[in-house]
C-alpha positions as CSV (number, residue, x, y, z in Angstrom):
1,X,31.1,-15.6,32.6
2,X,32.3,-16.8,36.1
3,X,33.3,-18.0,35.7
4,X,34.7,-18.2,36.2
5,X,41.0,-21.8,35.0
6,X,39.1,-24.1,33.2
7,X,39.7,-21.0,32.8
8,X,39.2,-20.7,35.9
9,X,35.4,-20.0,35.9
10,X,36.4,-17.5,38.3
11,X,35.1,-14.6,36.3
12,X,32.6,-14.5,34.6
13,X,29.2,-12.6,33.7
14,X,26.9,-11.3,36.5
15,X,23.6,-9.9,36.7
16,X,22.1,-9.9,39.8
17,X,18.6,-10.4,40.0
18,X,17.4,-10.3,43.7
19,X,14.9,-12.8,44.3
20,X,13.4,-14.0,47.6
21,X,12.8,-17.7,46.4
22,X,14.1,-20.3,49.3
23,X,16.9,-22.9,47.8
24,X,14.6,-25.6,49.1
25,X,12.0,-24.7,46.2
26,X,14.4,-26.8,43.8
27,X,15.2,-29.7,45.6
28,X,14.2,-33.2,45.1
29,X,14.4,-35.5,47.7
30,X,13.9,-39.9,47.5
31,X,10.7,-41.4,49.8
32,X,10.6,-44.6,50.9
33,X,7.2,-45.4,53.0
34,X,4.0,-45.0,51.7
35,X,2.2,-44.8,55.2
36,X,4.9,-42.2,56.5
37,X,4.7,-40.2,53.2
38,X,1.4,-39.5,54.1
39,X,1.9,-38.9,57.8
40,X,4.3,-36.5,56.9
41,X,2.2,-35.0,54.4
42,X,-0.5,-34.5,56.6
43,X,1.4,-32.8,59.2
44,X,3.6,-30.1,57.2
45,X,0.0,-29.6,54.9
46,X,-0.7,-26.8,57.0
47,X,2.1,-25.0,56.8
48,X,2.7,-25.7,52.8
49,X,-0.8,-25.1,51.5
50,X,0.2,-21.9,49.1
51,X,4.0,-20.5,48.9
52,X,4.1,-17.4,47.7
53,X,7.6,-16.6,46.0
54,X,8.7,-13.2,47.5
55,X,9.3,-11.7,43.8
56,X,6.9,-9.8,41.6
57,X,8.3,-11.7,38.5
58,X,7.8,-15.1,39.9
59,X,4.7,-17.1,39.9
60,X,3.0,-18.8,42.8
61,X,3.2,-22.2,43.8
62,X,1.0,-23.8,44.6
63,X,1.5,-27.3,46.6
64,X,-1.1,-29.9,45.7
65,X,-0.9,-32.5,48.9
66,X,-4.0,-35.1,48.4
67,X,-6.0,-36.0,51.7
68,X,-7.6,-38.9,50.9
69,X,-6.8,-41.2,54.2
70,X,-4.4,-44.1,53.2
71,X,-3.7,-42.7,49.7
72,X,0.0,-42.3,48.1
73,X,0.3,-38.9,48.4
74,X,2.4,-37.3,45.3
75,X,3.3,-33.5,44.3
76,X,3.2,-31.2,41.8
77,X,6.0,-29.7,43.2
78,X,9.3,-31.0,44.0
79,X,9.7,-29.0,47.4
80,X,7.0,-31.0,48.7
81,X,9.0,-34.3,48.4
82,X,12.0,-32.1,49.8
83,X,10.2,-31.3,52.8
84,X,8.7,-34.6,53.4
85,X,12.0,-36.2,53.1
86,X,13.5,-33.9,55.8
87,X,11.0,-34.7,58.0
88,X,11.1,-38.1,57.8
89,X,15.3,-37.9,58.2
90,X,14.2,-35.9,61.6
91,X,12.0,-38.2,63.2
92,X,13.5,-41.6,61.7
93,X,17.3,-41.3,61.2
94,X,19.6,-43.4,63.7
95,X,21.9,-41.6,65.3
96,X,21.7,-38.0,64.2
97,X,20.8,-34.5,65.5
98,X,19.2,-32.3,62.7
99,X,20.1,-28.9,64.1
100,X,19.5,-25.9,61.9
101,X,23.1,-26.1,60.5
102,X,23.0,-29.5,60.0
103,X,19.9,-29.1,57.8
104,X,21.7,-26.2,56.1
105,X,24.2,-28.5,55.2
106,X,21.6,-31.1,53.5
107,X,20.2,-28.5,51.3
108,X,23.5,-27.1,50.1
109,X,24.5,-30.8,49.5
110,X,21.3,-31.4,47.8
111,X,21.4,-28.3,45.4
112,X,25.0,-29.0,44.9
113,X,24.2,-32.4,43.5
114,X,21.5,-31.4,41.5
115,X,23.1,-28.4,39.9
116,X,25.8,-31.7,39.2
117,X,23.2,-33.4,36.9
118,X,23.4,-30.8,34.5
119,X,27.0,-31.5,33.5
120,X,27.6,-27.4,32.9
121,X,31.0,-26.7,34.6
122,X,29.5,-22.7,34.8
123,X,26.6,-23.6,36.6
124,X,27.2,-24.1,40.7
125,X,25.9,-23.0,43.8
126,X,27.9,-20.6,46.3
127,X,27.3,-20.8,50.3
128,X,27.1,-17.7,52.0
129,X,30.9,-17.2,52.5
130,X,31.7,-18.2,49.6
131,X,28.9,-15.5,47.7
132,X,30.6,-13.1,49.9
133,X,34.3,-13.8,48.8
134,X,33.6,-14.3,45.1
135,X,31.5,-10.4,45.2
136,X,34.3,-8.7,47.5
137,X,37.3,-10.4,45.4
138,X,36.0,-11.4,42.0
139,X,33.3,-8.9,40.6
140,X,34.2,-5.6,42.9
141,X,37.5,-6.4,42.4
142,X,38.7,-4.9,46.2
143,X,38.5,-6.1,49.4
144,X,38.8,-5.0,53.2
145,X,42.1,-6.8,54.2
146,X,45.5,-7.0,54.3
147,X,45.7,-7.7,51.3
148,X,47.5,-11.6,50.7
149,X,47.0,-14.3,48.6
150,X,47.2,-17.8,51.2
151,X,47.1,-21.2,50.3
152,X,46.9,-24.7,51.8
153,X,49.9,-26.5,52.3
154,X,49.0,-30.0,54.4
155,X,47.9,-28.7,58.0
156,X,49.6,-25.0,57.2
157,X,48.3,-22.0,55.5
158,X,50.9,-20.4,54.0
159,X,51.4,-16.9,52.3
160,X,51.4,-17.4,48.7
161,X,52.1,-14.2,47.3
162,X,51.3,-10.4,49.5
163,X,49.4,-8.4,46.7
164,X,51.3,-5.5,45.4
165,X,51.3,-2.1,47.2
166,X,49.1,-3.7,50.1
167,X,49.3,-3.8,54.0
168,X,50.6,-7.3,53.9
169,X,53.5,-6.2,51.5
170,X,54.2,-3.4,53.0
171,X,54.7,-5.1,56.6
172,X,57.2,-7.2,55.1
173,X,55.6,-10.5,54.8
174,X,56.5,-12.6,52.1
175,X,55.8,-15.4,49.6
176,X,56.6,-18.7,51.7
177,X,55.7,-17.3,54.9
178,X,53.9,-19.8,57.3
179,X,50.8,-18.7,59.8
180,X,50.9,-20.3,62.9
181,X,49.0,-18.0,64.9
182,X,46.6,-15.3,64.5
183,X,46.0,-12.9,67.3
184,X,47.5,-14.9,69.8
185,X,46.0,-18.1,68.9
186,X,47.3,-21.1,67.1
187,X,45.9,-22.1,63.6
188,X,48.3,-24.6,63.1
189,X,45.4,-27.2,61.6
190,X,42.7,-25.2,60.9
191,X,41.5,-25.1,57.5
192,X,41.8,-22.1,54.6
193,X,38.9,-21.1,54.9
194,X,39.1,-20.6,58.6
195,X,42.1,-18.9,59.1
196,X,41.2,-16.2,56.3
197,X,37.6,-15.9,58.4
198,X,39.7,-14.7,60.9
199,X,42.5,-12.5,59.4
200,X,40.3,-10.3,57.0
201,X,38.4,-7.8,59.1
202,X,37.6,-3.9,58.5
203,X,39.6,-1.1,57.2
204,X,41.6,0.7,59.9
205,X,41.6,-2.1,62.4
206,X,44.8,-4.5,63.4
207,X,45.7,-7.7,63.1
208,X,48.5,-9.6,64.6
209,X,50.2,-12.7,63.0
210,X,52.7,-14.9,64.3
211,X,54.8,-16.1,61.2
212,X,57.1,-19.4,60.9
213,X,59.8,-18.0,58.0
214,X,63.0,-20.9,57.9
215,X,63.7,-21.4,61.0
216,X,62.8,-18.4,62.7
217,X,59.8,-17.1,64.0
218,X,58.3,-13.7,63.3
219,X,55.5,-11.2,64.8
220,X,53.4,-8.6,62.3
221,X,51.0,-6.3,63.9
222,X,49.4,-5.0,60.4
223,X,46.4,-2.7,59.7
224,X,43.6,-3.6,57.6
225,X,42.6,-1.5,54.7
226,X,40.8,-1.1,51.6
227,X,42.7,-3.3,49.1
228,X,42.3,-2.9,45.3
229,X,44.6,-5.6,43.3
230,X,46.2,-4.5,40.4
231,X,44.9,-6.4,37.6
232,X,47.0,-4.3,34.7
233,X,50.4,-4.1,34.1
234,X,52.0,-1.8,31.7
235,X,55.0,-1.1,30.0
236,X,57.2,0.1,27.4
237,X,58.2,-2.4,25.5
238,X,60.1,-1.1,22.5
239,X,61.5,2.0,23.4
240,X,62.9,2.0,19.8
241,X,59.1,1.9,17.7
242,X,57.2,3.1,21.2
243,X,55.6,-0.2,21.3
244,X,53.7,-0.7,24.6
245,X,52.2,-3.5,25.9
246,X,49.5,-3.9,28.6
247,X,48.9,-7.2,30.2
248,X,45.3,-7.3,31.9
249,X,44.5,-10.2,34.1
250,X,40.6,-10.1,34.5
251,X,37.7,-8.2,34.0
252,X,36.1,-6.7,37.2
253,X,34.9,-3.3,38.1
254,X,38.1,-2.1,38.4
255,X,39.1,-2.9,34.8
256,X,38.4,-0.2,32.3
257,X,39.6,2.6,34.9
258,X,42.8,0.7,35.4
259,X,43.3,0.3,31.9
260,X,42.7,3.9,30.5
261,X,44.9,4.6,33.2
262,X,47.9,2.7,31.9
263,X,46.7,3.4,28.2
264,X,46.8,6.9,29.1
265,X,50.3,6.9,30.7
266,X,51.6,5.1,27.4
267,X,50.4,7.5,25.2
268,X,52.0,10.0,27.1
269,X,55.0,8.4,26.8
270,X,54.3,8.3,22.6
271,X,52.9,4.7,22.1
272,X,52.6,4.2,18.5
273,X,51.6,0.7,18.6
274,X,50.3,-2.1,21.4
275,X,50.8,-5.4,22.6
276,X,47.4,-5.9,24.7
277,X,48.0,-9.3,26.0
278,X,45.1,-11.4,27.5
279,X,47.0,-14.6,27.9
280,X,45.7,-16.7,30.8
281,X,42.8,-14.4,32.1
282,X,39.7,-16.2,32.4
283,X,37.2,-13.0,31.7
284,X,34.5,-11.6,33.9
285,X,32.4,-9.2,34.1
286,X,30.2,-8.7,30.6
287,X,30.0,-5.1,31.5
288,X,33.2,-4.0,31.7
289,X,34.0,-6.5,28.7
290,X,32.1,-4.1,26.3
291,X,33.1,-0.8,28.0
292,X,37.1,-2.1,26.5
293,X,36.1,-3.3,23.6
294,X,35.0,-0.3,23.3
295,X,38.1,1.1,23.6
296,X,39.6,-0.3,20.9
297,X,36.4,-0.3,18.9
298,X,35.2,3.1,17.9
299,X,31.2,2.9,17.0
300,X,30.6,3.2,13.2
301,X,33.8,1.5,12.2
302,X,32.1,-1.4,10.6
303,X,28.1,-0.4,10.0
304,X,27.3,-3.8,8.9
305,X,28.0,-5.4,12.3
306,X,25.4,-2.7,13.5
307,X,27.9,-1.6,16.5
308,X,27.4,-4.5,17.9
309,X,30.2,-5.7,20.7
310,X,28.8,-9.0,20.8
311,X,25.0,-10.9,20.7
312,X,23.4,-12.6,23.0
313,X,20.7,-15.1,22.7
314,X,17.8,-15.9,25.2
315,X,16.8,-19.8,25.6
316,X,14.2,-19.0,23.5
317,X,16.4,-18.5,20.6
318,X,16.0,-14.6,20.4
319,X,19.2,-12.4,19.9
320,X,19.9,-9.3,21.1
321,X,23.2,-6.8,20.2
322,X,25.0,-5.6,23.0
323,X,26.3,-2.0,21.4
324,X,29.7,-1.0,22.1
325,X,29.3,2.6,24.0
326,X,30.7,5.9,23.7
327,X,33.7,5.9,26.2
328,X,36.5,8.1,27.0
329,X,39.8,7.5,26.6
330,X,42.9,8.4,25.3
331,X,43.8,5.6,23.3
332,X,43.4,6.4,19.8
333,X,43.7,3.7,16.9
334,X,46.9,2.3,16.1
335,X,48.9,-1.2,15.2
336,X,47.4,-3.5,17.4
337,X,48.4,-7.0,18.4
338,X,46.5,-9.1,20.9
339,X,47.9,-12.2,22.3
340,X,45.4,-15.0,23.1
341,X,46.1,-18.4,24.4
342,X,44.2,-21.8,25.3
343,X,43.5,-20.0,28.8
344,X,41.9,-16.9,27.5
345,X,38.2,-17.2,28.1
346,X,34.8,-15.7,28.2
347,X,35.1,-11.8,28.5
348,X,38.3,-12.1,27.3
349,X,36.8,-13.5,24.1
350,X,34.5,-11.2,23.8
351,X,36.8,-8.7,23.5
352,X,39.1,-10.2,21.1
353,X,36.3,-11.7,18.8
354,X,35.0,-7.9,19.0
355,X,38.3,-6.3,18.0
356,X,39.2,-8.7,15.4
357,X,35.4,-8.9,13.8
358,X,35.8,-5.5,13.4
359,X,39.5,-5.9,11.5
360,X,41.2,-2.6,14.5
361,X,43.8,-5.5,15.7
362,X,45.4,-8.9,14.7
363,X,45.0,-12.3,17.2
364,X,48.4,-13.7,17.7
365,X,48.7,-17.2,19.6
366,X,46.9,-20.0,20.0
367,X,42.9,-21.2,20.5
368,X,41.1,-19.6,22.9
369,X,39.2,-21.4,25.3
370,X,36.0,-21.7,23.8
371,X,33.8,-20.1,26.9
372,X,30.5,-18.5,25.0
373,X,28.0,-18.7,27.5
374,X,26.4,-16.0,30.1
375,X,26.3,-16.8,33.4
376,X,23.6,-15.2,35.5
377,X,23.6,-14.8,39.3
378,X,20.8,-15.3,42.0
379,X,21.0,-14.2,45.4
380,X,19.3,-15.8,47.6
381,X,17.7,-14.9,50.9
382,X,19.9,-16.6,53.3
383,X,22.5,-14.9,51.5
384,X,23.7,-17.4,49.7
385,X,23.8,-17.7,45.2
386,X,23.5,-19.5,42.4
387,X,25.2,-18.9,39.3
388,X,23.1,-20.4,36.5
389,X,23.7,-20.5,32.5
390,X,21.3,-18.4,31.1
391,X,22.5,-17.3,27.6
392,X,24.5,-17.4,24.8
393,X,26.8,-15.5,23.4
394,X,28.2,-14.8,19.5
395,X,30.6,-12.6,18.6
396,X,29.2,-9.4,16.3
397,X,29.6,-11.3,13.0
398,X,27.4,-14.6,15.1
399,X,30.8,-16.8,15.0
400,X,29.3,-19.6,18.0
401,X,32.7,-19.9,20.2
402,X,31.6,-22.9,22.8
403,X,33.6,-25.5,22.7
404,X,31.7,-28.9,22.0
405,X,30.9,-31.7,24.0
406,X,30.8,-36.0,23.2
407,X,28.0,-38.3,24.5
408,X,29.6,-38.4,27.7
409,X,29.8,-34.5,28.8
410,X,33.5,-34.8,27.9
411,X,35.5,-31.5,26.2
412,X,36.2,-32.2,22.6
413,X,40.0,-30.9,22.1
414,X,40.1,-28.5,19.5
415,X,36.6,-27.3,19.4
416,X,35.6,-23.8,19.8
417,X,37.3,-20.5,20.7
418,X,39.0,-18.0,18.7
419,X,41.6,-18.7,15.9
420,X,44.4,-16.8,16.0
421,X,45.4,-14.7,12.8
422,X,48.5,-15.8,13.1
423,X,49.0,-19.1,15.0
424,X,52.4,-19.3,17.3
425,X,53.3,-21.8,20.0
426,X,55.1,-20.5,22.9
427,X,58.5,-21.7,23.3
428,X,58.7,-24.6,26.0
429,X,61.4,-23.1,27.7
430,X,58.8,-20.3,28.7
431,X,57.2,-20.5,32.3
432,X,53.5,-20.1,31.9
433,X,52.7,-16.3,32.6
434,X,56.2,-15.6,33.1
435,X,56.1,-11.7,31.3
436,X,59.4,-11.0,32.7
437,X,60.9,-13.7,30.5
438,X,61.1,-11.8,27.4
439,X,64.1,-14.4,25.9
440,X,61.6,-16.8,25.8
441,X,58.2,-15.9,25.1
442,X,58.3,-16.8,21.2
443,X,54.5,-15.4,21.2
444,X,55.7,-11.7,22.5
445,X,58.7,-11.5,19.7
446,X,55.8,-12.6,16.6
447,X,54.0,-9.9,18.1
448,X,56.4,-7.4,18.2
449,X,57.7,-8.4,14.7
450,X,54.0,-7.8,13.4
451,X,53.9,-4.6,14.7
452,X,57.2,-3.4,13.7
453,X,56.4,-4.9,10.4
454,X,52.9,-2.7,10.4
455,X,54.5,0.3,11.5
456,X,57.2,0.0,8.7
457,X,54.0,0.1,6.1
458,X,54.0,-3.6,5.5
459,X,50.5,-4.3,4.4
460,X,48.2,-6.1,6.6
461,X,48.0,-9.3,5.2
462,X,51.7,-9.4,4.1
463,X,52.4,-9.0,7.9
464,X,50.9,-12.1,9.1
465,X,51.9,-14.2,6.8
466,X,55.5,-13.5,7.4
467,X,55.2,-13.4,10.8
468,X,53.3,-17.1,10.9
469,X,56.2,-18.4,8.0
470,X,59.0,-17.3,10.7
471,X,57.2,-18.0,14.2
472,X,54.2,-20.3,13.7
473,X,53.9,-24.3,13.1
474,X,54.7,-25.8,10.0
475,X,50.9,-27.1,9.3
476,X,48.4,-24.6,9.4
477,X,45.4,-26.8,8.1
478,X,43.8,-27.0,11.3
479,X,43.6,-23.1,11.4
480,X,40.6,-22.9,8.4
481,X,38.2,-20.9,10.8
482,X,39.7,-17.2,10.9
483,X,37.8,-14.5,12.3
């Protein structure tokens, strides 16, 4: 759900079907001579008579070149004109070689710039590199590395942050650091892309890198490992009531065993109530969406929403329940709070519209994003992906999330997502994702109020609204929707 920062689109749902269709099926391409047209008809006919799709789901196509002599020649199928048009940019171009990469290039272009025409922001295509980075460090959720997050910074790559527990923070390198050689040799200029290429590399194996830090210059000879980012955090955060809170930053393959881990460690410690705070995380995988919904959503609490974690409807307008599943854990109902905010998307939305549909915890914060769509991923066979919009998504009671869109593909403010229970602004003196800086984050003290509130026997409804009277805005007309 991809994906996916705009919420980032970086996570979102996957379901890999492995198909064998070649990219250049899809592509449309622009012809401008009649005569050569037909030429180049006539000389790829041979080789495009009948392509079978190498997929037992997928049809044959079948391209229909005409041989009268002279003739226009038209298609049924776009990858005819596709093909032609690369011929034709091989024999006639001025002043360029067509080499296999440089074709490569062409098609990605071209697929990018169709996918473009659809105006979806969740639909894209992913090169080989990039399919490989997105499935190592976005859906798997670990990585063979040393484990840093880099950025560009003009003709530098620089270490943004070393993930926690990992090689790279263990060797001592830190947030600031500049990489001016790898191995021996400079990558002063070289792009992102490029100089990660060369630092990642298997488990067990070294890599050495020359670092710039101030005005000194430093040498890290660092072993490569198996890296698994942490993507919970966990704490107590009211020693007083035993009210924990959990911040979870996406939804990969990692997620629901790293967050019955810190569930179970609370407990342990006598939680009584939970903050469960998905502010800023973009969402993920569907999957492991319902597996912690299921978490917090026993099966049979509500029988009129049939179990359902969320539905999902097929272009063809049928709807299907997803169920939420029997899971293990030791979480065990209680006060529950969950903070949402403009940046919580997708899975993440899932998950709250679930727990809140089904009345087991309260929404305190702002709109969420308004990401209900499915994103489904295509492998390709030259190993690259696409990652098309195949479905919606309600949540169980068939509240439509997706935010809407003006004649001119533009985002209308204010449309879609989840309405917060109880609506509170975060303070401006708060630094976005900042969850050290408890003086300031106004959302955190409505939610701990709530709580306290709820575990003081204040009824439900009683709760909110004195929580929203003390921390929310003074107008709460816009907030009509509640689910």
């Amino acid at each position: 759900m991809s994906d996916l920062s705009q919420s980032n689109q970086k996570r979102v749902y996957f379901l890999p079907l492995y198909i064998g269709a070649i990219s250049i099926a899809l592509l449309i391409g622009y012809l401008t001579s009649r005569e050569a047209v037909a030429k180049s008809n006539l000389l790829i006919k041979k080789q495009l008579v009948q392509f079978q799709v190498n997929s037992s789901t997928q049809p044959v196509l079948q391209a229909n070149i005409p041989t009268t002599n002279g003739a226009s020649a038209h298609s049924s199928n776009p990858m005819i004109d596709y093909l032609v048009t690369l011929d034709l940019l091989k024999k006639n171009y001025y002043g360029m070689q067509f080499d296999e990469a440089k074709v490569q290039k062409l098609t990605y272009n071209a697929i990018d710039g169709m996918l473009l025409n659809l105006h979806d922001p969740f639909t894209s295509f992913m090169t080989p590199t990039e399919w490989n980075q997105f499935q190592t460090t976005t859906t798997r959720g670990d990585f063979e590395g040393i484990g840093a997050m880099l950025m560009q910074k003009g003709p530098y790559v620089e270490i943004e942050e070393p993930i926690k527990t990992s090689p790279a923070e263990k060797a001592g390198l830190r947030a600031g650091d500049i990489i001016s050689a790898v191995n021996g040799t400079p990558v002063t200029g070289k792009s992102l892309t490029a100089v990660v290429n060369i630092i990642k590399g298997p488990a067990h194996t070294y890599v050495h890198l020359t670092i710039v830090r101030g005005k000194s210059t430093l040498h890290f000879s660092i072993m490569r490992a198996l890296v698994k980012p942490p993507i919970v955090e966990y704490w107590m955060e009211d020693n007083k009531y035993k009210i924990g809170h959990v911040v979870l930053d996406e939804f990969n393959e990692q997620t629901f065993t790293q967050l019955n881990l810190a569930l179970g460690a609370l407990m342990k410690q006598g939680m009584r109530a939970l903050v469960f705070d998905l502010r800023y995380n973009p969402g993920g995988l569907v999957t492991q969406a319902i597996k912690t919904a299921s978490i917090f959503v026993p099966r049979g609490t509500d029988p009129a929403l049939k179990n359902n974690a969320m539905i999902i409807q097929k272009g063809n307008g049928k709807q299907t329940g997803k169920k939420l599943e029997h899971v293990n854990t030791p979480y065990r109902p209680m006060p529950l709070a969950i903070l949402v905010n403009g940046d919580t998307a997708s899975a993440s939305e899932i998950v709250s519209g679930c727990v809140s549909n089904y009345h087991m915890g309260t929404l305190i914060g702002q709109r969420t994003y308004g990401k209900g769509c499915v994103q489904t991923l295509f492998p390709l066979d030259d190993g690259s992906c696409l990652r098309l919009t195949t479905d919606l998504y309600y949540t169980p009671d068939h509240y439509d999330l997706n935010y809407k869109i003006d004649d001119n593909f533009n985002r209308i403010p204010g449309s879609g997502g989840l309405v917060p229970n109880i609506h509170v602004l975060p303070s401006p003196n708060w630094i976005p994702a900042d969850f050290d800086d408890k003086k300031n984050d106004t959302q955190l003290h409505a939610a701990l109020t709530f709580l306290r509130d709820r575990l003081n026997k204040i009824p439900l409804a009683q709760a909110e609204k004195m929580v929203e009277q003390k921390y929310g805005p003074k107008s709460n007309s816009q907030l009509s929707k509640r689910i």
